[in-house]
PDB file of N, CA, C and O in Angstrom:
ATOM      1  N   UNK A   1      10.199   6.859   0.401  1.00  0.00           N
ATOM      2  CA  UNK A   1      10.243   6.684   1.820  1.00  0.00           C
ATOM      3  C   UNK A   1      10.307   5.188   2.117  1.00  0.00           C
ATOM      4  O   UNK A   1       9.701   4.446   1.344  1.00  0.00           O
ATOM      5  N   UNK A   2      11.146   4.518   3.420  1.00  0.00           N
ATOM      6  CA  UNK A   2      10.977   3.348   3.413  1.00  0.00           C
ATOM      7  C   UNK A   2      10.358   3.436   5.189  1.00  0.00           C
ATOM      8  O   UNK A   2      10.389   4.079   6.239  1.00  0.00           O
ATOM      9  N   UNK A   3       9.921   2.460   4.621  1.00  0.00           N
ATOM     10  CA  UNK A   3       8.709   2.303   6.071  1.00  0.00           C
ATOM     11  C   UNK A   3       8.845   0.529   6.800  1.00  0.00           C
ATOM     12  O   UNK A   3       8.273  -0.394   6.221  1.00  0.00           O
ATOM     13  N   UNK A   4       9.270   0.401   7.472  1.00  0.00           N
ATOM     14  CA  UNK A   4       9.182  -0.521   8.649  1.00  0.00           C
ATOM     15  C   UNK A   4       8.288  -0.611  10.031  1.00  0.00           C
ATOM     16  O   UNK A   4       8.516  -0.217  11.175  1.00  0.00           O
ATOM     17  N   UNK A   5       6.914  -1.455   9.296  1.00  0.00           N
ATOM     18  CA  UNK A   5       6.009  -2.183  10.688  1.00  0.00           C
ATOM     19  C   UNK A   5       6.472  -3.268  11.316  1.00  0.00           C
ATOM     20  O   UNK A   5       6.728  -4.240  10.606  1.00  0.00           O
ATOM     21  N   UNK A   6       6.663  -3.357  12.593  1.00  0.00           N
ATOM     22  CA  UNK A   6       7.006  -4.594  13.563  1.00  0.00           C
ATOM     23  C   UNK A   6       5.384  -5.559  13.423  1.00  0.00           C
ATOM     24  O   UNK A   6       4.306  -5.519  12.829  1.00  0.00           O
ATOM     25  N   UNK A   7       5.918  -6.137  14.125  1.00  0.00           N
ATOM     26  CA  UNK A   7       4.478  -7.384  14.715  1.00  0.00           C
ATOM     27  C   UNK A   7       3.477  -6.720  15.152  1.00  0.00           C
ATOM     28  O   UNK A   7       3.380  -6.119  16.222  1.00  0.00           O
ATOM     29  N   UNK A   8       2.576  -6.851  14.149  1.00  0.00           N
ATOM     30  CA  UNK A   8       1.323  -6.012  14.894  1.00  0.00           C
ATOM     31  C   UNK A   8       0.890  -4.525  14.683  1.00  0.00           C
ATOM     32  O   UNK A   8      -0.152  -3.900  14.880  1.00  0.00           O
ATOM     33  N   UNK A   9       2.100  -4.231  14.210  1.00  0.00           N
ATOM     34  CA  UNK A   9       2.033  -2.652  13.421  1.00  0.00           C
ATOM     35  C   UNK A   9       1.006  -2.171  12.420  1.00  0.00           C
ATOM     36  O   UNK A   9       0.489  -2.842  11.526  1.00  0.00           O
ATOM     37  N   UNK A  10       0.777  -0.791  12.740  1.00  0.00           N
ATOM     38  CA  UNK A  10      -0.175  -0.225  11.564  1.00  0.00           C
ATOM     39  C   UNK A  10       0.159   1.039  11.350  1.00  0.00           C
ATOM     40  O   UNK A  10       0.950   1.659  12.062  1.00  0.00           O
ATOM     41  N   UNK A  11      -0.459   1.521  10.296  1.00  0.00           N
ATOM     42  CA  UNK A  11      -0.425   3.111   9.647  1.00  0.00           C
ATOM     43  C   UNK A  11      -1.648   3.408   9.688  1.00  0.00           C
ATOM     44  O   UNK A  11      -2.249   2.676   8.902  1.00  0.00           O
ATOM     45  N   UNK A  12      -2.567   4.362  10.388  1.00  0.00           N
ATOM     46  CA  UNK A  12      -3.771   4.364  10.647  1.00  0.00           C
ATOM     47  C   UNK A  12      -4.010   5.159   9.373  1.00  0.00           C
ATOM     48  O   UNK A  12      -3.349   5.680   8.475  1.00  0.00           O
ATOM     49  N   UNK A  13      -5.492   4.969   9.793  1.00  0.00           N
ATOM     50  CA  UNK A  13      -6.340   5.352   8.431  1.00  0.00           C
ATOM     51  C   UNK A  13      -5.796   7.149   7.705  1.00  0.00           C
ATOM     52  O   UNK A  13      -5.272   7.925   8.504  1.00  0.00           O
ATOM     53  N   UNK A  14      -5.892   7.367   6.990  1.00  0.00           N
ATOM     54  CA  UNK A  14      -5.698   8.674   6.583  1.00  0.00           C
ATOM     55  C   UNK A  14      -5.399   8.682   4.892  1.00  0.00           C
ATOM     56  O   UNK A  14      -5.214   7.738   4.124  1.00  0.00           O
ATOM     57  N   UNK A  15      -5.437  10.406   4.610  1.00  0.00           N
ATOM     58  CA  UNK A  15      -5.918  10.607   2.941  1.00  0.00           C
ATOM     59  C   UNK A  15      -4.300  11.085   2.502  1.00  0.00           C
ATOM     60  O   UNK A  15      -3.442  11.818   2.994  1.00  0.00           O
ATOM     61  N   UNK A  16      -4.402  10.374   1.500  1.00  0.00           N
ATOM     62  CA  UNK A  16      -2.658  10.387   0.661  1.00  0.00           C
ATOM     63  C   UNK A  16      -3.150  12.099   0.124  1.00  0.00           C
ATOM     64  O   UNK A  16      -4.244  12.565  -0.193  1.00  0.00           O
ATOM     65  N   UNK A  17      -2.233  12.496   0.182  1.00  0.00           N
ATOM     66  CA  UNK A  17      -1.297  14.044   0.144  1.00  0.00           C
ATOM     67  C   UNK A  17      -1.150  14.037  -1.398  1.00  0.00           C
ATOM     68  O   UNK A  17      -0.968  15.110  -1.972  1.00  0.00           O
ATOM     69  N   UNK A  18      -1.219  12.908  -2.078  1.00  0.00           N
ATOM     70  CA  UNK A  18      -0.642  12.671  -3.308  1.00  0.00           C
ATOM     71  C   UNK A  18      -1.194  11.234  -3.878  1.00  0.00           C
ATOM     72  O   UNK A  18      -1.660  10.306  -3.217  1.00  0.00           O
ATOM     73  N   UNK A  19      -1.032  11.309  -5.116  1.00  0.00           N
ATOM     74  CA  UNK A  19      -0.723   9.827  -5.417  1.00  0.00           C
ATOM     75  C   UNK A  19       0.246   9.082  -4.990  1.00  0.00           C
ATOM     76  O   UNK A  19       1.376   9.556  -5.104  1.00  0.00           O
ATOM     77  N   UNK A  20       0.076   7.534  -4.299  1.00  0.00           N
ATOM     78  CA  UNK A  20       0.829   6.731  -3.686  1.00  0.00           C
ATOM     79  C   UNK A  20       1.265   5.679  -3.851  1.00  0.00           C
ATOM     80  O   UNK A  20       0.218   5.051  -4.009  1.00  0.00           O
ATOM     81  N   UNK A  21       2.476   4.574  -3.989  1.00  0.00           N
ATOM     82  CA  UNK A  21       2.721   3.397  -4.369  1.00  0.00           C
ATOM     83  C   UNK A  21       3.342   3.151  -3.209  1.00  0.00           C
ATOM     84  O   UNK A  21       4.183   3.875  -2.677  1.00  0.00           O
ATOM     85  N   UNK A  22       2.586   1.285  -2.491  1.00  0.00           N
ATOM     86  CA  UNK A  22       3.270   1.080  -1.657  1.00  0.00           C
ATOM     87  C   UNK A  22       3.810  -0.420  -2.046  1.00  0.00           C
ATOM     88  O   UNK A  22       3.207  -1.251  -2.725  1.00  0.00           O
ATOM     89  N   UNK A  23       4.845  -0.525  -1.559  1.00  0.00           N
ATOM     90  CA  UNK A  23       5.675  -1.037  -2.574  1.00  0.00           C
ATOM     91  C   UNK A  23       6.309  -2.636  -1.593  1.00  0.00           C
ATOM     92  O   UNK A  23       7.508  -2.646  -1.312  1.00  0.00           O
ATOM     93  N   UNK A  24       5.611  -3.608  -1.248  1.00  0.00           N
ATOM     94  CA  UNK A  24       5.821  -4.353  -0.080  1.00  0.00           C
ATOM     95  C   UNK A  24       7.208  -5.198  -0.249  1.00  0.00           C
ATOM     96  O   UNK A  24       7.288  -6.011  -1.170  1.00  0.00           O
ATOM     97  N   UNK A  25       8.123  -5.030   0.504  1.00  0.00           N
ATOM     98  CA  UNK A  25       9.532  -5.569   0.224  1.00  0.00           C
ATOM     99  C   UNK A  25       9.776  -6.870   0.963  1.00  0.00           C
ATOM    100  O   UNK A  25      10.521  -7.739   0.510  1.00  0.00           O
ATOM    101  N   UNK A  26       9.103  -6.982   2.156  1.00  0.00           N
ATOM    102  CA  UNK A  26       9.463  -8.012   2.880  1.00  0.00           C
ATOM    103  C   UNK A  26       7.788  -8.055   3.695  1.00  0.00           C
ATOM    104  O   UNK A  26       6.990  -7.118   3.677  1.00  0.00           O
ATOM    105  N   UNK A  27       7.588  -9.314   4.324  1.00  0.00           N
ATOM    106  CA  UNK A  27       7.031  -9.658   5.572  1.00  0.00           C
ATOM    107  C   UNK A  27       5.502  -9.638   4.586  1.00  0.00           C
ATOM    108  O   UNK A  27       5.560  -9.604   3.357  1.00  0.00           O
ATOM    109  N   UNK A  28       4.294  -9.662   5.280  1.00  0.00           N
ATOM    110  CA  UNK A  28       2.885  -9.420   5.007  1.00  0.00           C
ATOM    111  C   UNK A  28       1.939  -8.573   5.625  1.00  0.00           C
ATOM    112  O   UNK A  28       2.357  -7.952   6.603  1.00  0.00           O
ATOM    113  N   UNK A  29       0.464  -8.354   5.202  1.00  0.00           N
ATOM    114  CA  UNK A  29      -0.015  -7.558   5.725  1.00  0.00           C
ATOM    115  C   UNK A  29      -1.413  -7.511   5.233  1.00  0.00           C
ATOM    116  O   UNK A  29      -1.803  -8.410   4.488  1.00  0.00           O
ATOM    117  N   UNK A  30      -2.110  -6.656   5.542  1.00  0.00           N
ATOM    118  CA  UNK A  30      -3.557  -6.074   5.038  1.00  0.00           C
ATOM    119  C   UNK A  30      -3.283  -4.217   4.450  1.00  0.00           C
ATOM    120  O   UNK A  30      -2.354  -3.531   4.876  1.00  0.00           O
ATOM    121  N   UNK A  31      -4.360  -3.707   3.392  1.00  0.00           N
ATOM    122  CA  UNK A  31      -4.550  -2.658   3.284  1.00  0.00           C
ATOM    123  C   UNK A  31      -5.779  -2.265   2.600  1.00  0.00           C
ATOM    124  O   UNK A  31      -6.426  -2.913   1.777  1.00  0.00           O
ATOM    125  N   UNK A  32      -6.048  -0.821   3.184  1.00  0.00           N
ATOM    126  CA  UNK A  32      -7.377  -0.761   2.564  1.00  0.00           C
ATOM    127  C   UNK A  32      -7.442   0.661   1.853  1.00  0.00           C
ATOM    128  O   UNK A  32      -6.585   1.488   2.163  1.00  0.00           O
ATOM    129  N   UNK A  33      -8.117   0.886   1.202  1.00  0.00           N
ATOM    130  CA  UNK A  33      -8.107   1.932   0.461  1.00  0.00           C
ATOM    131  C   UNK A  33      -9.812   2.081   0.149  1.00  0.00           C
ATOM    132  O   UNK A  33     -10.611   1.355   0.742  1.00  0.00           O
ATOM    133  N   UNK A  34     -10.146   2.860  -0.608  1.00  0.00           N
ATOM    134  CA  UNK A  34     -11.762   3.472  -0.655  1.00  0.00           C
ATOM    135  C   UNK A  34     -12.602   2.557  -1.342  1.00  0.00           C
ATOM    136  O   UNK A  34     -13.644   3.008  -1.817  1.00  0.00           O
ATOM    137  N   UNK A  35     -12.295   1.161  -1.504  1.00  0.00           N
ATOM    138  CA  UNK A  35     -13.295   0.212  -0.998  1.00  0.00           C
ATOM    139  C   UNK A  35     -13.492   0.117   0.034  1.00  0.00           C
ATOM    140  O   UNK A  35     -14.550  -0.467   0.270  1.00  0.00           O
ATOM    141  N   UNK A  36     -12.853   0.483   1.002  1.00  0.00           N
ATOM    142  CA  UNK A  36     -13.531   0.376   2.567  1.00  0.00           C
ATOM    143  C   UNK A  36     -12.974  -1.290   2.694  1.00  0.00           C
ATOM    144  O   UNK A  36     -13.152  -1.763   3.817  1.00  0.00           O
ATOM    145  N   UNK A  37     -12.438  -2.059   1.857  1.00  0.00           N
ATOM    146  CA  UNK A  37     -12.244  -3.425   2.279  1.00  0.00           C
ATOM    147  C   UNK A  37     -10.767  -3.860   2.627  1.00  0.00           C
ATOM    148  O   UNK A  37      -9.782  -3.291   2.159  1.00  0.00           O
ATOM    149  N   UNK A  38     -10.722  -4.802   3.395  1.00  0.00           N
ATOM    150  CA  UNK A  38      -8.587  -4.895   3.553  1.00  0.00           C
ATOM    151  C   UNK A  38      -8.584  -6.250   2.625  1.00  0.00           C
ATOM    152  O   UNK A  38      -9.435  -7.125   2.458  1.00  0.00           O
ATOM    153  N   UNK A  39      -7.391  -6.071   2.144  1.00  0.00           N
ATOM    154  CA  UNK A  39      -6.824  -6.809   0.988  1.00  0.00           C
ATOM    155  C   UNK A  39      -5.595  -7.377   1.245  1.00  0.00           C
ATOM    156  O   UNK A  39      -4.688  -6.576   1.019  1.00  0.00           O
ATOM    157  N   UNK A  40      -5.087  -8.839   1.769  1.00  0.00           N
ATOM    158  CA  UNK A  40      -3.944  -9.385   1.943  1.00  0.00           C
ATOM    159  C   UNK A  40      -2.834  -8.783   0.881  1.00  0.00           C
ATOM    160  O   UNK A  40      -3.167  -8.551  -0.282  1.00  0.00           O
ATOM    161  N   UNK A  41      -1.228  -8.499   1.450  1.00  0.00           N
ATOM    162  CA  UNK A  41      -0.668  -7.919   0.922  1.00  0.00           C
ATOM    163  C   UNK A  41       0.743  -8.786   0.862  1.00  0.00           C
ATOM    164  O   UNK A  41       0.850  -9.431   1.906  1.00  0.00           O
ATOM    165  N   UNK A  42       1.831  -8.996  -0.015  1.00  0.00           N
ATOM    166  CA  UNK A  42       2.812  -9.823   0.471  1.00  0.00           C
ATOM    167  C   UNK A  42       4.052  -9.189  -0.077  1.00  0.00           C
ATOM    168  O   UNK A  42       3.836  -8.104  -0.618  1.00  0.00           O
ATOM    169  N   UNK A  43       5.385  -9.623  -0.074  1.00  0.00           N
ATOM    170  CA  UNK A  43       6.011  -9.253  -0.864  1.00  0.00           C
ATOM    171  C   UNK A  43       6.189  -9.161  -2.471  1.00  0.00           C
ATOM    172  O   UNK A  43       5.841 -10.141  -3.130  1.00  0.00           O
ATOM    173  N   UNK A  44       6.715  -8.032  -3.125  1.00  0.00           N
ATOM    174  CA  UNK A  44       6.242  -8.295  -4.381  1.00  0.00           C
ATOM    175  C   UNK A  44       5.071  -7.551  -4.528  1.00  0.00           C
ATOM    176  O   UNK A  44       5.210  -6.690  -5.396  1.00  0.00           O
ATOM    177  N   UNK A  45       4.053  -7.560  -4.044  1.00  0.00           N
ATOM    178  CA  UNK A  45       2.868  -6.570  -4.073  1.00  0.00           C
ATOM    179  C   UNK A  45       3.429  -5.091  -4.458  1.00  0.00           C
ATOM    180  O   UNK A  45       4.601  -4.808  -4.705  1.00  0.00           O
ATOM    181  N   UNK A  46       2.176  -4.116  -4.446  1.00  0.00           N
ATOM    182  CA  UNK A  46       2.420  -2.874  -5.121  1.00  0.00           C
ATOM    183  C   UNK A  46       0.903  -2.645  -4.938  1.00  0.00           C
ATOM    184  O   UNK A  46      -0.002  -3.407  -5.278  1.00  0.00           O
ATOM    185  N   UNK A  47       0.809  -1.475  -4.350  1.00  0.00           N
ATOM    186  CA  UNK A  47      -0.753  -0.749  -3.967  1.00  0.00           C
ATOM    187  C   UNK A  47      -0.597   0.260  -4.538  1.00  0.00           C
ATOM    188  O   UNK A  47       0.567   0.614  -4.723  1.00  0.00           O
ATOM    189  N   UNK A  48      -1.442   0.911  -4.919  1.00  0.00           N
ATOM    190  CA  UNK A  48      -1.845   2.475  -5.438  1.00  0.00           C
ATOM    191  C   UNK A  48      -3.181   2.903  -4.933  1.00  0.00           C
ATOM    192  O   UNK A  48      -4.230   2.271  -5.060  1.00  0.00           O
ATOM    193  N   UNK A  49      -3.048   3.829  -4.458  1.00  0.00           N
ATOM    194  CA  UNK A  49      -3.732   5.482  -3.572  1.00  0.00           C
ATOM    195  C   UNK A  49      -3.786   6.103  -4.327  1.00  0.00           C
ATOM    196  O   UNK A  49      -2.707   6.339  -4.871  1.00  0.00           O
ATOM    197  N   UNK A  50      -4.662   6.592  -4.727  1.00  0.00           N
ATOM    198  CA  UNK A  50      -4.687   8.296  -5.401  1.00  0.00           C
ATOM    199  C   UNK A  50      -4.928   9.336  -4.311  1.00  0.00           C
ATOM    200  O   UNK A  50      -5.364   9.143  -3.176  1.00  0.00           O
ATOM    201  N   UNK A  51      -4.561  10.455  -4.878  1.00  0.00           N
ATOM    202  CA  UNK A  51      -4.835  11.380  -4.374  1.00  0.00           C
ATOM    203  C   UNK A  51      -5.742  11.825  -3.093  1.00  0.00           C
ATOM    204  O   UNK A  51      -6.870  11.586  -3.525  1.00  0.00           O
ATOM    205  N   UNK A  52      -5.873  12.212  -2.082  1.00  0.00           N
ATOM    206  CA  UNK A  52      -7.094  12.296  -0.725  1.00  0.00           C
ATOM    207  C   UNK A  52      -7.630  11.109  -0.790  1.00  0.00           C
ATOM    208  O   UNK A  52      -8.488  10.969   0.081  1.00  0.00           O
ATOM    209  N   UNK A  53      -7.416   9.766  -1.768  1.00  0.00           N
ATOM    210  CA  UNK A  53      -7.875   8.519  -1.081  1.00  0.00           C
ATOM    211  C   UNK A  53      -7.303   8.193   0.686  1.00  0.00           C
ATOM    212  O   UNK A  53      -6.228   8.216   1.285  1.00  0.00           O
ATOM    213  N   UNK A  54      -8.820   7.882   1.028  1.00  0.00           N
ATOM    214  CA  UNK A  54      -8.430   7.457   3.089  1.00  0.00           C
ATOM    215  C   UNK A  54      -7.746   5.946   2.347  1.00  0.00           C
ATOM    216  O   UNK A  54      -8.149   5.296   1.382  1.00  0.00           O
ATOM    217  N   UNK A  55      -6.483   5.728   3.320  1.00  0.00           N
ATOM    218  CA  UNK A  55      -5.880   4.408   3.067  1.00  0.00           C
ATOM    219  C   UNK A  55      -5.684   3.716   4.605  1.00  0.00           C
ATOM    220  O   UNK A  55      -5.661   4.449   5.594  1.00  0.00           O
ATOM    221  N   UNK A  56      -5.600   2.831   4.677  1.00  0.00           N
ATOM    222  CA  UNK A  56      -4.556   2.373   5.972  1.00  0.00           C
ATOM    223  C   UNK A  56      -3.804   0.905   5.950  1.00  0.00           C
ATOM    224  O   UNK A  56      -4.159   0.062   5.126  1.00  0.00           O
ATOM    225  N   UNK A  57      -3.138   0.739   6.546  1.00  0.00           N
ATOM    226  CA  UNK A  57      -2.221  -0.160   6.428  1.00  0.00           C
ATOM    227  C   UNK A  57      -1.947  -1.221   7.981  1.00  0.00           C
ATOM    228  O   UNK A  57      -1.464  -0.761   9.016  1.00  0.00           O
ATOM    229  N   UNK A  58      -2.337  -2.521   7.819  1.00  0.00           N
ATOM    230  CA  UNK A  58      -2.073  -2.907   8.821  1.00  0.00           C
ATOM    231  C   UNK A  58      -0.995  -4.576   8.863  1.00  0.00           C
ATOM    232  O   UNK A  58      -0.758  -5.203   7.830  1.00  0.00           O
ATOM    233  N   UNK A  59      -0.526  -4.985  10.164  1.00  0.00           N
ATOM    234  CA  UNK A  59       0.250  -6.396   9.689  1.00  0.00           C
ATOM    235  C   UNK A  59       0.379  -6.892  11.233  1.00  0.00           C
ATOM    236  O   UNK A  59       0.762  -6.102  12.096  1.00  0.00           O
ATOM    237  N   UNK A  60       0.075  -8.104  11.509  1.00  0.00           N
ATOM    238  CA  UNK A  60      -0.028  -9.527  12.405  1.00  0.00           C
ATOM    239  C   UNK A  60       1.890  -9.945  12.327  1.00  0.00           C
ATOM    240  O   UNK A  60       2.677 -10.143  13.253  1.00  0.00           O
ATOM    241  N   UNK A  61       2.056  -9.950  11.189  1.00  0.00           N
ATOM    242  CA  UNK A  61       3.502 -10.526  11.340  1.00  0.00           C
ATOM    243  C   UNK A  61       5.067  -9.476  11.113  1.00  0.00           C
ATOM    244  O   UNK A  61       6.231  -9.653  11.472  1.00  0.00           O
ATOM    245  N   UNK A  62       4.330  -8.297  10.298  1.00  0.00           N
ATOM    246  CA  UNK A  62       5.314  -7.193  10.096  1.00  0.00           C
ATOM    247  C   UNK A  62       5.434  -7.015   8.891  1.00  0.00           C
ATOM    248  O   UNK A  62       5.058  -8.014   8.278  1.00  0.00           O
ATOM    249  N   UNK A  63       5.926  -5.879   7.977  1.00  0.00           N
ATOM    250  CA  UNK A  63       6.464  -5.405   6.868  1.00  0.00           C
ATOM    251  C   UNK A  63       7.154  -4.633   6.587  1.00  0.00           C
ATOM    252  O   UNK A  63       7.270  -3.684   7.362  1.00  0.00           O
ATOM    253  N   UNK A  64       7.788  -4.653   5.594  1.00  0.00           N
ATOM    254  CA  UNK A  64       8.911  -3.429   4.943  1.00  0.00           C
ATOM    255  C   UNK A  64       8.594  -3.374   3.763  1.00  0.00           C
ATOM    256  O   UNK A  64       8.660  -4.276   2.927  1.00  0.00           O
ATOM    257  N   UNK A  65       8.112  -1.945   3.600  1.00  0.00           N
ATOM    258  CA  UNK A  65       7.805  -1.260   2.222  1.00  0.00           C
ATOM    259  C   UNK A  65       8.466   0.087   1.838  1.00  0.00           C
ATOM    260  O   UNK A  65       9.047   0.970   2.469  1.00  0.00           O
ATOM    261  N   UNK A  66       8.077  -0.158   0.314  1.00  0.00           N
ATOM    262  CA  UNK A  66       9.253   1.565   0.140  1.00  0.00           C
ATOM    263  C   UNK A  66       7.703   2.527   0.014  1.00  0.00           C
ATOM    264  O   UNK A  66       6.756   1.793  -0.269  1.00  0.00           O
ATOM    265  N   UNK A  67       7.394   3.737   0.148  1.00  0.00           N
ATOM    266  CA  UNK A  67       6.584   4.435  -0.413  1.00  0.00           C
ATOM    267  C   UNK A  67       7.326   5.304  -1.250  1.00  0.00           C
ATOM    268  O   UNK A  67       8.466   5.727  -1.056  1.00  0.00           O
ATOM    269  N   UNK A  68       6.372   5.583  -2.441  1.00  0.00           N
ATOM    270  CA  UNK A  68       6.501   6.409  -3.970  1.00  0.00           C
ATOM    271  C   UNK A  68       5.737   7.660  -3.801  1.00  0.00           C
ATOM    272  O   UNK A  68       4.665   7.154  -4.134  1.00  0.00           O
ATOM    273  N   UNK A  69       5.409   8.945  -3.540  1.00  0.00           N
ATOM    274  CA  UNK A  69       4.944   9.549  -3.885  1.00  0.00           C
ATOM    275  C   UNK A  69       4.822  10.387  -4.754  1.00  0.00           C
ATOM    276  O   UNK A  69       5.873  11.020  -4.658  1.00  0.00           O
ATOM    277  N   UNK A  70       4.080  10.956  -5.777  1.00  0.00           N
ATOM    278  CA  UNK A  70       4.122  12.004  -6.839  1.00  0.00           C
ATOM    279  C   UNK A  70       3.104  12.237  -7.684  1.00  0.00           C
ATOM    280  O   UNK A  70       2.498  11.224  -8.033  1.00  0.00           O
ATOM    281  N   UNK A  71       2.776  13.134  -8.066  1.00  0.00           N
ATOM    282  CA  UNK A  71       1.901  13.452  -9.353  1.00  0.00           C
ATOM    283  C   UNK A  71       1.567  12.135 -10.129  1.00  0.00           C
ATOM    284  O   UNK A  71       2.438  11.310 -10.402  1.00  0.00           O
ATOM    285  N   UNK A  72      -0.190  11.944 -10.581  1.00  0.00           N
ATOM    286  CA  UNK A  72      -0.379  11.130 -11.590  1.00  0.00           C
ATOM    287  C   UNK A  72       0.821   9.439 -12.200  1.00  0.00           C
ATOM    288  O   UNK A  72       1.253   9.174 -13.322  1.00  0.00           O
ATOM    289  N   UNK A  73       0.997   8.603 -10.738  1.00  0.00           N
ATOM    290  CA  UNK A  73       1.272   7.512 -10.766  1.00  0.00           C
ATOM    291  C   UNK A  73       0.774   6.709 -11.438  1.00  0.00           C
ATOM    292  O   UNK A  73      -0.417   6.498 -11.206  1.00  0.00           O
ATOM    293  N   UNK A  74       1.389   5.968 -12.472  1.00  0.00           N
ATOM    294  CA  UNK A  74       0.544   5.132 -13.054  1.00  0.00           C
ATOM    295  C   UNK A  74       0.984   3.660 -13.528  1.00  0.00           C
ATOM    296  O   UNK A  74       0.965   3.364 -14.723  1.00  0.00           O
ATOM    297  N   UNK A  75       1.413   2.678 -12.448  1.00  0.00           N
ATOM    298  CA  UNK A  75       2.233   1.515 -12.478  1.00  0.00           C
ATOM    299  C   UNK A  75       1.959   0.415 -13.339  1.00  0.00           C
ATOM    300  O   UNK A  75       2.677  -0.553 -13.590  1.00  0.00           O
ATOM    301  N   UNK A  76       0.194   0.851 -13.987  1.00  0.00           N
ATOM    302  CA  UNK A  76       0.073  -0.149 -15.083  1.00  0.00           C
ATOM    303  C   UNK A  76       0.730  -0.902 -15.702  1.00  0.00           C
ATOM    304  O   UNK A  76       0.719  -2.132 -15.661  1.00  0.00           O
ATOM    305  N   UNK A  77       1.719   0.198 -16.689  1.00  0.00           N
ATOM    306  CA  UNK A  77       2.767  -0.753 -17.378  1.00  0.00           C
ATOM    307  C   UNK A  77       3.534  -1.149 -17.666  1.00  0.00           C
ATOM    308  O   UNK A  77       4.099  -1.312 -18.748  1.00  0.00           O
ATOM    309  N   UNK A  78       3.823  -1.571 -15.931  1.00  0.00           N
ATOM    310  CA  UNK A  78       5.313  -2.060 -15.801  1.00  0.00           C
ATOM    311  C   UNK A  78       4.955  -3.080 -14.718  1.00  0.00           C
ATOM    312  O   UNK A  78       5.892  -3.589 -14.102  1.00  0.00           O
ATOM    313  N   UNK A  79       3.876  -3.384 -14.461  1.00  0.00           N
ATOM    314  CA  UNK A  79       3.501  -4.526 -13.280  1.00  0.00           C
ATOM    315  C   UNK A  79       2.098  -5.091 -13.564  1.00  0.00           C
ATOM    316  O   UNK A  79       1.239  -4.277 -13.902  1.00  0.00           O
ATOM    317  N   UNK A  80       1.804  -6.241 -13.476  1.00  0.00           N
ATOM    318  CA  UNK A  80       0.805  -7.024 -13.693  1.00  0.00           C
ATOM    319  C   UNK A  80      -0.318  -6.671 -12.470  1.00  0.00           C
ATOM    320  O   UNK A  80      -0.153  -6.730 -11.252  1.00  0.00           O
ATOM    321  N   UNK A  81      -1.475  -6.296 -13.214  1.00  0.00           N
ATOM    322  CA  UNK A  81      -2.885  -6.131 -11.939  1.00  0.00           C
ATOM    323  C   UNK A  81      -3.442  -7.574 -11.639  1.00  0.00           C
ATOM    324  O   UNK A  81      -3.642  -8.624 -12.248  1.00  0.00           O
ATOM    325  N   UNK A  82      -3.650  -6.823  -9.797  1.00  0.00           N
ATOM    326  CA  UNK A  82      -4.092  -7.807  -9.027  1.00  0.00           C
ATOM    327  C   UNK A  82      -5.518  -7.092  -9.231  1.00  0.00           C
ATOM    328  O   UNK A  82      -5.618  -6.386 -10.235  1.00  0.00           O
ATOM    329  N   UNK A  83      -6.944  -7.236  -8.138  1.00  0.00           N
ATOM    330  CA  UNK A  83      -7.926  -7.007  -8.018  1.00  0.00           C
ATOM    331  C   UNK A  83      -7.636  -5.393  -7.435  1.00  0.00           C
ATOM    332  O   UNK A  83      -6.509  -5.053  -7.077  1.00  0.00           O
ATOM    333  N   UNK A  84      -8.801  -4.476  -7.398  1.00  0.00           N
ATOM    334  CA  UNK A  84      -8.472  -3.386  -6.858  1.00  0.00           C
ATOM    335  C   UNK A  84      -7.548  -2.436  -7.575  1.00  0.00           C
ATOM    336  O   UNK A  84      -7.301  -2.187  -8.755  1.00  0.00           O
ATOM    337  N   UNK A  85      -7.052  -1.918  -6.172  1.00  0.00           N
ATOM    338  CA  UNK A  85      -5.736  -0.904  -6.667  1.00  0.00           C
ATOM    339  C   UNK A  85      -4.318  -1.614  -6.362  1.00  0.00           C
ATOM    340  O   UNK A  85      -3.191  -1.165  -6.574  1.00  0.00           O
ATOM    341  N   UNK A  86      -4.705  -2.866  -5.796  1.00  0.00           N
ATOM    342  CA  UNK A  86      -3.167  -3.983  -6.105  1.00  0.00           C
ATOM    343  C   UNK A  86      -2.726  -3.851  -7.399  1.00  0.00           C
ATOM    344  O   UNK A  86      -3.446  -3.769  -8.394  1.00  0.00           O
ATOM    345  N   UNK A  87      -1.623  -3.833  -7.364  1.00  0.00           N
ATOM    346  CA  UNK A  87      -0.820  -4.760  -8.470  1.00  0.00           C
ATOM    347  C   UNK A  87       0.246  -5.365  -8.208  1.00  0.00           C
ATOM    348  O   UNK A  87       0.800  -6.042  -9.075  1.00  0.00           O
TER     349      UNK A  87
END
């Protein structure tokens, strides 16, 4: 799925259906996932959700991301970890 937030845009809180990769293509942002904490996001980034994890997604300046959904995602090893469920 590709997803486009304007200025100020968000994806309110709610539980992934699935395992999730969000995949930030352009612009910046915040996201939070079941740390309960938001985590600056930029291009190049890559988030992972599991399953009924509550996530949400928010951005001050805008973003374009692709979302991944499917069974047992596991982006380990093919992308370098950030803190969290960044990579």
């Amino acid at each position: 799925m590709y997803s486009h937030l304007e200025a100020n845009g968000k994806i309110g809180e709610h539980a992934a259906s699935t395992d999730q990769l969000l995949l930030i293509v352009s612009g910046s942002g915040q996201v939070k996932g079941k740390e309960n904490v938001f985590q600056d996001v930029t291009r190049n980034d890559v988030v992972l959700w599991e399953r009924t994890e509550m996530h949400k997604t928010i951005t001050e300046a805008g973003l374009t991301a692709i979302v991944i959904e499917g069974n047992s995602i596991d982006p380990a090893p093919y992308l370098p970890m950030k803190q969290g469920h960044s990579y």
